[in-house]
Every structure is written in structure tokens, then in C-alpha cells.
N, C-alpha and C positions, 0 to 999 in steps of 0.2 A: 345420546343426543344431549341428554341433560347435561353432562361432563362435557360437552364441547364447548355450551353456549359460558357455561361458567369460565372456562380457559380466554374465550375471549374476549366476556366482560371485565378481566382484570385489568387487562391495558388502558382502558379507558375511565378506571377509575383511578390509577393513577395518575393522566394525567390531569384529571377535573383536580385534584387534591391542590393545597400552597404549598409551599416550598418553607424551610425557617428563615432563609433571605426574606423570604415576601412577606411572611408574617411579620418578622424584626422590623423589615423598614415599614410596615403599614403602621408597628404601633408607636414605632417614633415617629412619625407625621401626625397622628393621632393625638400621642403627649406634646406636643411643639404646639397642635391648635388650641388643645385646652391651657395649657399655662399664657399662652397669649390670652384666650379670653379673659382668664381669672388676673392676669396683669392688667386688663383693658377693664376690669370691673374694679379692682381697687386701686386705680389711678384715677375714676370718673369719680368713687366715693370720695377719695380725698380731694379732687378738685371742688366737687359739691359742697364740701365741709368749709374748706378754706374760703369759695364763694360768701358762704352763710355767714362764717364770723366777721368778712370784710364788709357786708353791708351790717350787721349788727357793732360794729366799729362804728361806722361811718353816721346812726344810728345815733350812738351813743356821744361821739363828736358834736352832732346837729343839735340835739337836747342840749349839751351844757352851753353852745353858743345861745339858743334860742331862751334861755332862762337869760340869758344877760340883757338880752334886749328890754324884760319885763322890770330891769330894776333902772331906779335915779341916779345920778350922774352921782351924787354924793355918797349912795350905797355902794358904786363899783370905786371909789377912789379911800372908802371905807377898810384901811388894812384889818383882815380878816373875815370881814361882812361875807367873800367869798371863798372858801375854803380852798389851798391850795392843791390839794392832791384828793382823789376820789375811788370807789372802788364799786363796779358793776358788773352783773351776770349775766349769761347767755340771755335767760329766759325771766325777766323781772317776776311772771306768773305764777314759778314753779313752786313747789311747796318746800320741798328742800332745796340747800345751799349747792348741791353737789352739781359738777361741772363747769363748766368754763368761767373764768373770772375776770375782767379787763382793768388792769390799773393805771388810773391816769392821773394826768398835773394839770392843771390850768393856771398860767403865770398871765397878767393884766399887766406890762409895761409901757412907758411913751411912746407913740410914733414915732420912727424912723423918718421925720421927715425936718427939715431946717426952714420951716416958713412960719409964721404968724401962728398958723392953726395947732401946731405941735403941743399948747398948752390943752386942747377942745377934743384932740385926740389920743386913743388909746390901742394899742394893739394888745388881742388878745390871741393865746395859742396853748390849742387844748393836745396833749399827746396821750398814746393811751397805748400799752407794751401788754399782750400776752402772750401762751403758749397751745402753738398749733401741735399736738402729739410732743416732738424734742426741738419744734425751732422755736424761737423765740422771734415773735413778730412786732411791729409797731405801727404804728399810724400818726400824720399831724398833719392839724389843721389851722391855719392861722388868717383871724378877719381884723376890718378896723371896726373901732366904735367911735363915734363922735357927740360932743355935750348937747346938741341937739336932734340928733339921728337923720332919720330923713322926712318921717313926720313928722308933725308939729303938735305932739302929744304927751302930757306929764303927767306922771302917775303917782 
């Protein structure tokens, strides 16, 4: 009896078993999910990074506008008083130099503009060029300034 029940439990353990077809396509379905994930994971780092540096651009844009506002009419038409080219880091806090660096210009020339006020006005345009990983990124920014501003405040 024991010899019988063994003969007929063979059949049915063959066929609970996989096949190599089924194995093979389960574990290509299996590697297709995972390199998507790990694509879908360092496509959101890099998106993240690139976010960070463009508001820390944008950051670093807004400071050197916002410093022109605190000087005299006579300090910004001062050749040199403003330094034309500048150089800033990810992280001003960090203890060492190492990582991201942004190099910029800020050029102060006349308005673009052909009325009266073109002596009272001045355009200013700050650019600032790094490197994301191998691309080479930029940023510009360009406001006016005028000999009285908008308040009526001299410093």
C-alpha cells in the first residue's frame, strides 16, 4: 500500500512544480520592476538636487540685488566700489570649501530707455554659471535702480 500511495503522489508533485519558462519570465518581470524603481529613485535625487541649487541661485541672485539697494547713488556709479565678478557656495555655513561653487558677474549699465530719466537710471544684471554633476547651468537676473528709488530715504 505504501508503494502505491508513493506512485501516485508523483504526478502531482510534478505538476505543483515551475517550469524554466516560468521561472525565466518571472525573474525578467521581477529585474524590469526593480531597475525601474532604482531609475525612478535616481531621477527624483537628481531632480531634488537640481531643485536645491536653482533656489540657492536664485538666493544668491536676490542678495547681491538686495545689497545695491543699501548703497548711494554715488557708491553704485563708483567704478569699482562694486566688485564685478563674485564667487559663492552651496552652504555659506559649512566649515570646509568642498562642494558646489557658483560664479557670478554683476555688470551696473544705463537704462535702456530714451526719455529724460535714462541719466537717474541704471540697469543692473547679476549672472551666476555652475556645475550640476557634467552640465553646466546658468541663471540671470536683471532689475532697474533709480537715483531716488521708491522711497524717499538716504543713507
Amino acid at each position: 500500500m505504501k508503494i502505491q500511495k508513493l506512485i501516485s503522489a508523483r504526478p502531482s508533485r510534478a505538476r505543483a512544480a515551475f517550469s524554466l519558462v516560468e521561472v525565466t519570465i518571472g525573474m525578467g518581470v521581477i529585474g524590469t520592476v526593480i531597475v525601474g524603481l532604482f531609475s525612478g529613485f535616481s531621477s527624483g535625487f537628481f531632480t531634488m538636487r537640481m531643485a536645491r541649487e536653482n533656489l540657492r541661485a536664485t538666493q544668491i541672485m536676490l542678495e547681491k540685488v538686495e545689497t545695491i539697494r543699501l548703497y548711494s547713488w554715488d557708491q553704485i556709479n563708483t567704478a569699482g566700489f562694486i566688485p564685478p565678478s563674485f564667487s559663492a557656495t552651496y552652504d555659506p555655513q559649512a566649515t570646509n570649501s568642498q562642494g558646489l561653487s557658483y560664479n557670478g558677474t554683476m555688470t551696473i549699465s544705463s537704462a535702456p530707455i530714451g526719455s529724460s530719466y535714462s541719466n537717474d537710471m541704471k540697469l543692473v544684471t547679476v549672472r551666476l554659471n555652475w556645475k550640476t554633476g557634467g552640465l553646466d547651468r546658468s541663471r540671470e537676473f536683471s532689475t532697474y535702480i533709480a537715483r531716488n528709488g521708491l522711497q524717499s530715504y538716504i543713507y
